[in-house]
N, C-alpha and C positions, 0 to 999 in steps of 0.2 A: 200263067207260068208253064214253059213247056215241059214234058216227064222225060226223066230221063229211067232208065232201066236197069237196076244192077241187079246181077244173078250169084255175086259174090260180097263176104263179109268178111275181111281181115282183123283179127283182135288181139291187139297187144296182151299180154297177160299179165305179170305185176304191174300193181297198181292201175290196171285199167277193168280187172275186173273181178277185183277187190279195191277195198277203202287203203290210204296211206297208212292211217290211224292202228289199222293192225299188228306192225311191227315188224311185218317178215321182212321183206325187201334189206331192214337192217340185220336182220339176223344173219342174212345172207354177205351182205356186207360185213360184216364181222368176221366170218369165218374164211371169205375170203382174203382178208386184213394178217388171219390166222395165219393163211396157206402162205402167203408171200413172206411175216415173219419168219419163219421155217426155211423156206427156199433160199429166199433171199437174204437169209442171216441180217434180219435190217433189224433195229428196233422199232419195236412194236408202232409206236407214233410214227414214224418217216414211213413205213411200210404202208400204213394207212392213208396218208397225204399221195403215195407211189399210185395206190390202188385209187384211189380218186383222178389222180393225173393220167392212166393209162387209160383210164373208160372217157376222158373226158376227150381224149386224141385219137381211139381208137376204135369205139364204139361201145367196146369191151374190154373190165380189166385183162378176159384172156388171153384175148389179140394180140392187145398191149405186150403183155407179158412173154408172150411166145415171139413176138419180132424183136421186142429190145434184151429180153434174157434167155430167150430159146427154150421156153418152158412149154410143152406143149397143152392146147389148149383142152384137150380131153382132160389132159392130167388137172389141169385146177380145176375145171367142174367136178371131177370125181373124188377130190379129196377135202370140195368146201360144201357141195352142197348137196353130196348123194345121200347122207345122214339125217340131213337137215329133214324135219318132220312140219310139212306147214300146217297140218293139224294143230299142233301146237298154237296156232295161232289164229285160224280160221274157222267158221262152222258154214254149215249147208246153207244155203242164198236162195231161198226157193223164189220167192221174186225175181229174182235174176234168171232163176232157170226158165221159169214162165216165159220172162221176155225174149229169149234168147230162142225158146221153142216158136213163139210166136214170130217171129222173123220169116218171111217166107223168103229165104233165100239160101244157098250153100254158105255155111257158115264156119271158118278157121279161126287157129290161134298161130300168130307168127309171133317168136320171141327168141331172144339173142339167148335165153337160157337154154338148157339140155330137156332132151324129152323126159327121160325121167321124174326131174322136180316138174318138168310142167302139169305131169300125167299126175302126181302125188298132188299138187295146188289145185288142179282142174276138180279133182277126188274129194279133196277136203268141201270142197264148194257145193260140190254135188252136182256139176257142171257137165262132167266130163263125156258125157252122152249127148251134150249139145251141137259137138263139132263134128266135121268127119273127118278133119286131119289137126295137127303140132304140126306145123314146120319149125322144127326145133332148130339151133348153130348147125347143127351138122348139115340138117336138110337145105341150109342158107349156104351150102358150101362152107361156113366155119368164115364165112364172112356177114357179120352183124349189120344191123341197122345203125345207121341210114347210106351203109353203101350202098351203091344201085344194083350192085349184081348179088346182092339180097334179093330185093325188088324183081329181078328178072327170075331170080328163081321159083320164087311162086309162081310170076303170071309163067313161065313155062310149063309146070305141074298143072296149073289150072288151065291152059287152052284155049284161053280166053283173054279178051283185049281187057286193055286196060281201065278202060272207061265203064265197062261193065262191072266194077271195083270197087269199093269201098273201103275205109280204112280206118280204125277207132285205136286212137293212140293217146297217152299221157303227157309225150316230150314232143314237142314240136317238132324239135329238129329231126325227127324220125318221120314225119309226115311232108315234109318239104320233097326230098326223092318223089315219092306217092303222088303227091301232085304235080312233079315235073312230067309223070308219066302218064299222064292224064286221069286218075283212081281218084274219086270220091273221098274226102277229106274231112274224118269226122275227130275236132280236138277236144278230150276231155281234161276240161281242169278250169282254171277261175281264170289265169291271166289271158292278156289279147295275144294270138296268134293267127297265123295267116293260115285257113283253113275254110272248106264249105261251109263246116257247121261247128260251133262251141257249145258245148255241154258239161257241166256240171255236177251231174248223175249221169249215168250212165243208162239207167233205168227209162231215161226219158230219152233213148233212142228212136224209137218208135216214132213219138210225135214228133220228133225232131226229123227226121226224113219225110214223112207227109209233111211239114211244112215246106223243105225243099223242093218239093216238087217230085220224090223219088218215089216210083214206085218197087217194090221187088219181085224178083222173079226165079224159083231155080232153073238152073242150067237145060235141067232136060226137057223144061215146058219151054224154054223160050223161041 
């Protein structure tokens, strides 16, 4: 099998590196449920159905919400989820930090959420010294995944092709762009998806790329 070389690690952050089973992700959905009730004077039920239907068309419910109600997208990160304590919900992963250390490659976290909650989820995990960067909404241009000019904004920051890439993601359809651009395609979760590699833990990334044939590399030895 030939090697190929990546010198980059992109990591989705909820649910990809934490369990579902924890409960944040809803917690966060709740309060954004909250913030739209409010705004949007809707009741509480159809405001929740709204906030499912705008992430489902737009990547993001804040997207959503800022082109069909001109709600700006800072404003509902900062009134659903800047409070929000993922402590509450998570403790320190030291397995996870191990694996993550043991990566020999430049290693991020891109996520359609704010840096803030990411740096607070990273925190709780005990993570947060694994990465050298958040590419948080803002640094995506305030355009979420799976638009492409997400996707370019990274590989712009990073300076490096795409192929040298890798990608460990929860929703498929956030990995599809990824692979249109040539980036390494790693899907965590149980269903079939179209991706280099399917994983289940996350933990068993490692063996999972030696068995692709990948080796890694940081950027400044390569």
């Amino acid at each position: 099998m030939p090697v190929r070389v990546l010198t980059a690690l992109l990591f989705d952050l909820d649910q990809t590196l934490y369990a579902p089973e924890t409960g944040l992700l809803p917690a966060g959905d709740r309060r954004i449920t909250d913030y739209l009730t409010h705004r949007l004077g809707l009741p509480r039920e159809q405001a929740d159905a709204e906030r499912r239907r705008l992430w489902r068309e737009y990547g993001t419910t804040a997207r959503g919400a800022e082109i069909e109600y001109g709600l700006p997208q800072r404003d509902l990160y900062l009134h659903s989820l800047e409070d929000l304590d993922p402590a509450e919900y998570l403790t320190r992963d030291e397995p996870l930090a191990h694996m993550l250390l043991g990566l020999n490659a430049d290693r991020f976290v891109v996520t359609n959420s704010a840096a803030n909650y990411a740096h607070r989820v990273l925190a709780a995990l005990g993570i947060d010294h694994c990465f050298e960067r958040v590419f948080d909404i803002e640094a995506l241009g305030w355009q979420p995944k799976p638009e492409h000019a997400a996707y370019h904004c990274v590989l712009d920051a990073l300076a490096r092709p795409a192929a040298e890439v890798g990608m460990v993601e929860d929703f498929p359809w956030n990995l599809a762009p990824a692979r249109e651009l040539g980036m390494f395609t790693i899907y965590l979760g149980a269903d079939a998806a179209e991706a280099d590699v399917t994983l289940t833990d996350v933990l068993g990334l490692p063996e999972a790329l030696v068995g692709a044939g990948i080796t890694l590399q940081h950027a400044r030895n390569a």
